[in-house]
C-alpha positions as CSV (number, residue, x, y, z in Angstrom):
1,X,0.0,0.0,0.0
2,X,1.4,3.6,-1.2
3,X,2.2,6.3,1.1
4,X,-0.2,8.4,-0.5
5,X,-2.8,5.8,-0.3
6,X,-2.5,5.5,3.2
7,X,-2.8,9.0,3.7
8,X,-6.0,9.1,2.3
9,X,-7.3,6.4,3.8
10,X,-6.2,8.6,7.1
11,X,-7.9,11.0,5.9
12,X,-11.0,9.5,5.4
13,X,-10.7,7.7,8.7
14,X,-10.8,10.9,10.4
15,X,-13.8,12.3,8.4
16,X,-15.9,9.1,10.0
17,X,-14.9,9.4,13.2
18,X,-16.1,13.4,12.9
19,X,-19.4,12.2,11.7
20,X,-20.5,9.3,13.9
21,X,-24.1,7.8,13.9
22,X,-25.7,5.9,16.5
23,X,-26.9,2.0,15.7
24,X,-29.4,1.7,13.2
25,X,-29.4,5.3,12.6
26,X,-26.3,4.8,10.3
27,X,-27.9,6.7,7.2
28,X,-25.5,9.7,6.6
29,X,-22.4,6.9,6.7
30,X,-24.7,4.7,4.7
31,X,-25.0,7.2,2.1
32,X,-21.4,8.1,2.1
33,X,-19.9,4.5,1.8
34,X,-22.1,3.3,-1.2
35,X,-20.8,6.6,-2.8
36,X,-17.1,5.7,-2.2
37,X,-17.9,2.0,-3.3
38,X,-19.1,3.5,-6.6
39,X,-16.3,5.6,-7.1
40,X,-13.5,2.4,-6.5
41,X,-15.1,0.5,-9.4
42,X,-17.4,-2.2,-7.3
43,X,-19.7,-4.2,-9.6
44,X,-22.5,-3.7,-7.7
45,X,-23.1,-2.0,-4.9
46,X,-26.4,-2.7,-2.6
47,X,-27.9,-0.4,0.0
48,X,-30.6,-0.6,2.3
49,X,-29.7,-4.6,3.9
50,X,-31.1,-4.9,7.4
51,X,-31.6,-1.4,7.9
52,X,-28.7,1.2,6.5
53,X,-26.2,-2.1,5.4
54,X,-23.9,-1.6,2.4
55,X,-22.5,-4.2,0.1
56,X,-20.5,-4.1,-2.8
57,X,-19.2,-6.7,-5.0
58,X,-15.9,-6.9,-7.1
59,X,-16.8,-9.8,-9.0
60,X,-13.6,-11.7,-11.3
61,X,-16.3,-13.1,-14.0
62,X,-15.3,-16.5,-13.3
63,X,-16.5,-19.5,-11.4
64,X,-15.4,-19.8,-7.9
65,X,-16.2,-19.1,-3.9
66,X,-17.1,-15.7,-2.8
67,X,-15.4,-14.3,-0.2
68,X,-17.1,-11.5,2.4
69,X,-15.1,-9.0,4.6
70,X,-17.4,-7.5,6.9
71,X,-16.9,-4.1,8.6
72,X,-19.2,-1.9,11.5
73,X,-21.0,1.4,10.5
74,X,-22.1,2.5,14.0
75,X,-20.7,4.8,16.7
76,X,-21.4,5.2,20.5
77,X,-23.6,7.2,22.8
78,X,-20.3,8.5,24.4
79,X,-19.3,12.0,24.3
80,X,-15.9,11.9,23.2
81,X,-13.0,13.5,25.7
82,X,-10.7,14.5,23.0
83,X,-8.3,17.3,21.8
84,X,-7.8,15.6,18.6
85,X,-8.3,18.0,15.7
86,X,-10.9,15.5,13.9
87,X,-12.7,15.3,17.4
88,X,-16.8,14.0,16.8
89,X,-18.6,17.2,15.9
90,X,-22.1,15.5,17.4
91,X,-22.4,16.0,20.8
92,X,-22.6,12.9,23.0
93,X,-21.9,10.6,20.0
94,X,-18.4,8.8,19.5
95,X,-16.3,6.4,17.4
96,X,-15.3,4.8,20.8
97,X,-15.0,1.7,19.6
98,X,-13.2,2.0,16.2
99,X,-15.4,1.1,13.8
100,X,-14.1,4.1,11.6
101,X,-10.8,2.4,11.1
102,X,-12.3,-0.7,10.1
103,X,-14.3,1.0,7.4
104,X,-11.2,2.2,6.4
105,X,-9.0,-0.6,6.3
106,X,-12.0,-2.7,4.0
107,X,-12.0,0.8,2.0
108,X,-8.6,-0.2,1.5
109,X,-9.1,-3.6,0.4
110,X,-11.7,-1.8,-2.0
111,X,-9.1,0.3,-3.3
112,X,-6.4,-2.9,-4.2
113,X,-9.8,-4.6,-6.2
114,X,-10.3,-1.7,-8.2
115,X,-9.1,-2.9,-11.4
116,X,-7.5,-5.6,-10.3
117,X,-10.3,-8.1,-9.7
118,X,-9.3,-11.9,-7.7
119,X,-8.4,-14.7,-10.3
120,X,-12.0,-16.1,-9.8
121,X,-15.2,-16.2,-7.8
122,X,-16.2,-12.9,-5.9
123,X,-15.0,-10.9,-3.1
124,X,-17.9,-8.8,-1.1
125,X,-17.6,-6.5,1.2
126,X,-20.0,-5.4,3.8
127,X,-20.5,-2.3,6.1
128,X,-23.0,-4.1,8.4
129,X,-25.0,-1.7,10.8
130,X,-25.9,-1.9,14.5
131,X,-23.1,-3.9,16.1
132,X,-23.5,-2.2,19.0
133,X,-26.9,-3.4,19.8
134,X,-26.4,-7.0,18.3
135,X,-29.2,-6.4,15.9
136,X,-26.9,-6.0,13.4
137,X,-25.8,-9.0,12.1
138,X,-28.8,-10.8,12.6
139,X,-31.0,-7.9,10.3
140,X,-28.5,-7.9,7.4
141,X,-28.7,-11.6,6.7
142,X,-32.6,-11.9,7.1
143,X,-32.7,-8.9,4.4
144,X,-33.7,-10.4,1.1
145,X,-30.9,-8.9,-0.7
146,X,-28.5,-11.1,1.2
147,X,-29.3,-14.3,-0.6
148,X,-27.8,-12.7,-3.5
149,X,-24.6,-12.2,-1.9
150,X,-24.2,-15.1,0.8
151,X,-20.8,-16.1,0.8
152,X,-18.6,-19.0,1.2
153,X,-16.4,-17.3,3.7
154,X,-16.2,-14.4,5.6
155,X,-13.4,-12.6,7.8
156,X,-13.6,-9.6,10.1
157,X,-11.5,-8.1,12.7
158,X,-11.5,-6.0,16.2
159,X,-8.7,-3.6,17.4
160,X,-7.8,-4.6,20.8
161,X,-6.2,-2.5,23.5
162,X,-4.1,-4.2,25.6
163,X,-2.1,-6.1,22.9
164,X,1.1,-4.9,21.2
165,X,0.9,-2.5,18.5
166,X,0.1,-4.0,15.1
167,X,-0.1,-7.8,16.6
168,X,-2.7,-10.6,15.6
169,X,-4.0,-12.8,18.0
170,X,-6.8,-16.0,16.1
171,X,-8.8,-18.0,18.5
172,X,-9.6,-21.4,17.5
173,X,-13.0,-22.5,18.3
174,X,-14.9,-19.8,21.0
175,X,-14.1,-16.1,20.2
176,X,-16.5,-13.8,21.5
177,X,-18.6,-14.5,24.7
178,X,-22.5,-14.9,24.9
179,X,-24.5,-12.1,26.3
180,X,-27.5,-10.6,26.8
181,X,-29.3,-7.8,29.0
182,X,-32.0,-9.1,31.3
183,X,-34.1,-6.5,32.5
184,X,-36.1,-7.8,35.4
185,X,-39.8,-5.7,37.1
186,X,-40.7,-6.0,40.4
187,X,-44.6,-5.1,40.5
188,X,-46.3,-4.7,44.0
189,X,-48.6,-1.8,45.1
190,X,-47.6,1.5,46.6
191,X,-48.8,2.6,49.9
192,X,-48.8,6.1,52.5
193,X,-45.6,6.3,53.4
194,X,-46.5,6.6,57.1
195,X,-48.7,3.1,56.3
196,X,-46.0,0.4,54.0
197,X,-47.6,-2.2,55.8
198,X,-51.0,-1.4,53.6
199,X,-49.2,-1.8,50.6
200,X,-46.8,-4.2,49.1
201,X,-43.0,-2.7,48.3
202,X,-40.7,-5.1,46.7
203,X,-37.4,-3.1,48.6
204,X,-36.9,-6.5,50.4
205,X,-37.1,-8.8,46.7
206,X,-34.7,-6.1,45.1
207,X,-32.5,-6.6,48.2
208,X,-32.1,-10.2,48.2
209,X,-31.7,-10.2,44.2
210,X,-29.1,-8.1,44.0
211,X,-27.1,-10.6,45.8
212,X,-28.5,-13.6,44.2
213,X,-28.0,-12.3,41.0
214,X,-24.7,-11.3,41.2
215,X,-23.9,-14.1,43.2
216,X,-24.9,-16.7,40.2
217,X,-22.1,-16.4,37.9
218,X,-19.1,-15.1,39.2
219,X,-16.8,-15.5,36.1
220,X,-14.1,-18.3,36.5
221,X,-12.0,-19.7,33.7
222,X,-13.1,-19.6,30.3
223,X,-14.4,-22.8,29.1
224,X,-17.5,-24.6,29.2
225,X,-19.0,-23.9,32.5
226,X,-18.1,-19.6,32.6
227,X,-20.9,-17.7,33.1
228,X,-21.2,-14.1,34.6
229,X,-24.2,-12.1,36.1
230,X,-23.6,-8.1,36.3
231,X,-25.3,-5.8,37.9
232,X,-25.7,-2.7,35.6
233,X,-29.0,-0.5,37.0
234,X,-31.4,-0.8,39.5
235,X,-34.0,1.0,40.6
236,X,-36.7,1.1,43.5
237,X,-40.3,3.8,43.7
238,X,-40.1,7.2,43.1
239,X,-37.8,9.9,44.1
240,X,-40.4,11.0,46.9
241,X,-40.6,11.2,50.6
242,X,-44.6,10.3,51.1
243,X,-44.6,6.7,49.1
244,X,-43.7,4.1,49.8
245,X,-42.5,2.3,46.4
246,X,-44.8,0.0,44.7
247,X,-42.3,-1.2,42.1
248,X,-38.8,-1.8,41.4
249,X,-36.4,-2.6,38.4
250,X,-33.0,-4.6,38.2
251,X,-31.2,-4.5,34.3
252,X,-28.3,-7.7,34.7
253,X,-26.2,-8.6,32.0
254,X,-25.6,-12.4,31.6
255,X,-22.1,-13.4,29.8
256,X,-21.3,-17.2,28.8
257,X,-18.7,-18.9,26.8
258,X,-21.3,-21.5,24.7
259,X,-24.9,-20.7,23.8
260,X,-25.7,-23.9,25.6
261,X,-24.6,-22.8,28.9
262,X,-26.6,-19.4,28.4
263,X,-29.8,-21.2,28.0
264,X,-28.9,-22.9,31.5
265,X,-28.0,-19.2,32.8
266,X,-31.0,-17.8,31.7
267,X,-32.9,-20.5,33.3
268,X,-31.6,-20.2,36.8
269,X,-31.7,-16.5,36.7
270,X,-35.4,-16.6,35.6
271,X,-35.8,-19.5,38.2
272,X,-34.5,-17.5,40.9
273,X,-36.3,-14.1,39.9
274,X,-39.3,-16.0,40.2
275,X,-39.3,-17.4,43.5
276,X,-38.1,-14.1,45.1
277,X,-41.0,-12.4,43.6
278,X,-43.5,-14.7,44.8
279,X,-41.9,-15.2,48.2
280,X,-42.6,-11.3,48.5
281,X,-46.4,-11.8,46.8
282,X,-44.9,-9.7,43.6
283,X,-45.6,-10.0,40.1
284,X,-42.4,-10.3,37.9
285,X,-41.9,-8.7,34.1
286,X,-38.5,-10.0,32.4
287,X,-37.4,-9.2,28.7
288,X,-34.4,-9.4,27.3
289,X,-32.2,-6.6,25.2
290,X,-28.6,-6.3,23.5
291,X,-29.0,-10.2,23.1
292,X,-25.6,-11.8,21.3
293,X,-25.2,-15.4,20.7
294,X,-21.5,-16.6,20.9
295,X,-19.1,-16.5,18.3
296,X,-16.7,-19.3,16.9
297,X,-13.9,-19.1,14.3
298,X,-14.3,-21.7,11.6
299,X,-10.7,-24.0,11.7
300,X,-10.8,-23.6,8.0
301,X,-11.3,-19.7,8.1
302,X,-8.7,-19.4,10.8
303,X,-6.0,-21.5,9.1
304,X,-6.8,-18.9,6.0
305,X,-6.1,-15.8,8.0
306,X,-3.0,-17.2,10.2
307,X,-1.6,-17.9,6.7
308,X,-2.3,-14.6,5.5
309,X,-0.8,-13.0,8.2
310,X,2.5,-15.4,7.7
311,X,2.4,-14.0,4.1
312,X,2.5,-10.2,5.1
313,X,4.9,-10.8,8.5
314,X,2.4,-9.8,11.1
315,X,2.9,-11.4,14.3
316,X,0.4,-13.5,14.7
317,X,-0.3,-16.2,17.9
318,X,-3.2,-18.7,18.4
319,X,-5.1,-18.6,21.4
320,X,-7.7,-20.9,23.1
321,X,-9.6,-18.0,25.2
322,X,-12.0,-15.9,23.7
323,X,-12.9,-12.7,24.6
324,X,-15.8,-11.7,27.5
325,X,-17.3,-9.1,25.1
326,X,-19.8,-9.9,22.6
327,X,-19.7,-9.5,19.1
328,X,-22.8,-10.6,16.8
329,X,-20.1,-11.3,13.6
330,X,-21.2,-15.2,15.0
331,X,-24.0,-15.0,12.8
332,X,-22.6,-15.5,9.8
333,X,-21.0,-18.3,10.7
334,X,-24.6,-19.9,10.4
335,X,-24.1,-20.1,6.6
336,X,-20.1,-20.0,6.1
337,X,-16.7,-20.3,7.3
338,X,-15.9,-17.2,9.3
339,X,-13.4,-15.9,11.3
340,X,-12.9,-12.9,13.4
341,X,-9.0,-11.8,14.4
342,X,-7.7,-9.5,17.0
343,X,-5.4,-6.6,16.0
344,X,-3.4,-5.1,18.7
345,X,-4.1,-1.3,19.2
346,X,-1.1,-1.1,21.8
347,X,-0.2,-2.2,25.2
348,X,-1.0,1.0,27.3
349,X,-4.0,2.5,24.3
350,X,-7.3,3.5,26.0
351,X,-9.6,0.7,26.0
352,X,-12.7,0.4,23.7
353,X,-16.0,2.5,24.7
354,X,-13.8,5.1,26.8
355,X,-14.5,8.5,26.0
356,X,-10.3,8.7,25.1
357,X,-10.1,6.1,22.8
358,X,-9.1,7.0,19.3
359,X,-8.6,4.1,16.8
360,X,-4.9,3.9,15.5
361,X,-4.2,5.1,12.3
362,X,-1.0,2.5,11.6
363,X,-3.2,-0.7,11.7
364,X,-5.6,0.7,8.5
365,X,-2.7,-0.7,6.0
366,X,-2.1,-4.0,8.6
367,X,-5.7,-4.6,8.7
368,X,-6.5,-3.9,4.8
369,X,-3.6,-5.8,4.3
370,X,-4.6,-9.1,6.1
371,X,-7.9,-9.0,4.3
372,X,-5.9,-9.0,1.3
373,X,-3.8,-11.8,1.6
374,X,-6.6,-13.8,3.2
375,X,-8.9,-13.5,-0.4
376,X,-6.0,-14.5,-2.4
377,X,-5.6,-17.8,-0.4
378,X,-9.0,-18.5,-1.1
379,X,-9.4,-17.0,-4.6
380,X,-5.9,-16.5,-6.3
């Protein structure tokens, strides 16, 4: 990748990250990425997939697999702490997470197909929306557009704080923990505040679940059997001196390694909710939010990308444990061979979703780079 290139690609990088849109409120990027696509030569370019989702396809023209690199469109509700001179001109809105700088580094694998199309089959990349939420995924493969472009394989990547500069690290099996946010309503019946016997407060049932909840996964190592309950938000009445409360509210997000073991998680928690409630002569409303099922790396996909990285000399090491936070790339995994890899953003960098974090600008050619090496293993 040119120097000039790269710069642009910088350039563009810090354009996003001025601009950054909420999940599933991705328009504006929308509308700007199909516009670049056009202008690097894709075939086809599709817009609108589960909600503001861009795809473009550099096709060769000859039989052959099709290869998808997939990419994140949305920002944060963060407002970004930041004396950079691209800092996010929309208040309380941030690309905290770096999904500007992966847009750029697939905008960079855009650039390298323009005119100079794989030896056969199809490469297709897509700027998925909602990430954030874990809607995301799930959206842009139920759209009816994505039957058209379904592909054999497809790779992604995270930048990771905490690992060296420029470093890869591949998980075989397990990548990206379970999750999901259980938010849990305690419903009794307010009363005088000088008379709480004459109603029915569920202070006592928020008490005791705080402590049960958090108490019924405390984290361990990660294998099989992990699973984590935190406490995010709770809330009890009204912020008055004359009632006494008549309902409270617990949100608790649940973390596993395996889907299986989340379906067990849920069911204690739900279990456990429920006899507390009753015990108290409450009612109990539960729903669920933010809901990711785990992610695994194909063995195929990751011995495509450790082999890529070989090709390009970027450190690259094989773990066993994935990550605690979510990710809903998993879903595509459901009709190919995926993988996900971790880039390093730096030992000491600000870690993802704080209001400091800035995505670094030397991984966009090591990223866009990787992609490229892993489509020619597959497609020549």
């Amino acid at each position: 990748m040119t120097p000039d290139t790269i710069a642009r690609l910088t350039n563009l990088r810090h354009e996003l990250h001025q601009k950054p849109e909420l999940s599933g409120q991705e328009r504006d990027t929308a509308v700007r990425v199909a516009d670049l696509l056009r202008q690097a030569g894709a075939d086809r370019v599709l817009t609108g997939i589960g909600g503001h989702g861009v795809a473009a396809v550099f096709d060769s023209g000859k039989d052959g697999p099709s290869v998808g690199i997939r990419c994140e469109l949305d920002g944060l509700p963060i407002q970004e702490i930041s004396d950079l001179s691209y800092v996010s001109t929309i208040p309380g809105k941030g690309h905290l997470c770096g999904h500007d700088g992966h847009m750029a580094m697939v905008f960079g694998v855009a650039d390298a197909l323009n005119g100079n199309r794989p030896q056969r089959g199809r490469v297709i990349l897509f700027f998925q929306p909602a990430e954030e939420t874990g809607q995301g995924a799930i959206a842009f493969r139920a759209d009816p557009n994505f039957s058209e472009i379904d592909p054999d394989y497809v790779f992604s990547l995270h930048n990771l704080p905490g690992l060296d500069l420029g470093t890869v690290e591949l998980c075989e099996g397990p990548t990206n923990c379970a999750s999901r946010g259980m938010r849990i309503v305690l419903i009794g019946k307010t009363s005088h505040a000088a008379a709480p016997q004459d109603g029915m407060s569920p202070a006592e049932a928020l008490s005791k679940l705080l402590q049960k909840l958090a108490r019924l996964g405390q984290g361990g190592a990660l294998d099989v059997n992990y699973a984590l309950t935190t406490i995010t938000h709770a809330n009890l009445g009204a912020q008055t001196f004359g009632v006494a409360p008549g309902q409270a509210e617990i949100w608790v997000t649940l973390r596993t390694v395996s889907d299986i073991r989340m379906a067990h998680l849920i069911s204690e928690a739900e279990t456990l909710v429920a006899e507390t409630a009753q015990s108290e002569g409450l009612t109990v409303e539960i729903s669920y939010d933010d809901v990711f099922e785990a992610c695994t790396n194909h063995p195929d996909a990751v011995d495509i990308l450790s082999q890529a990285c070989v090709a390009q000399s970027v450190p690259v090491r094989i773990v066993t444990d994935p990550q605690k936070f979510s990710e809903d790339f998993g879903q595509f995994g459901k009709s190919a061979k995926t993988a996900m890899f971790w880039l390093g953003s730096g030992r000491d960098h600000p870690q993802l979703h704080n209001p400091d974090y800035d995505f670094p600008d030397a991984l966009i050619p090591i990223g866009a780079e990787v992609f490229l090496a892993a489509i020619r293993r597959v497609l020549g």
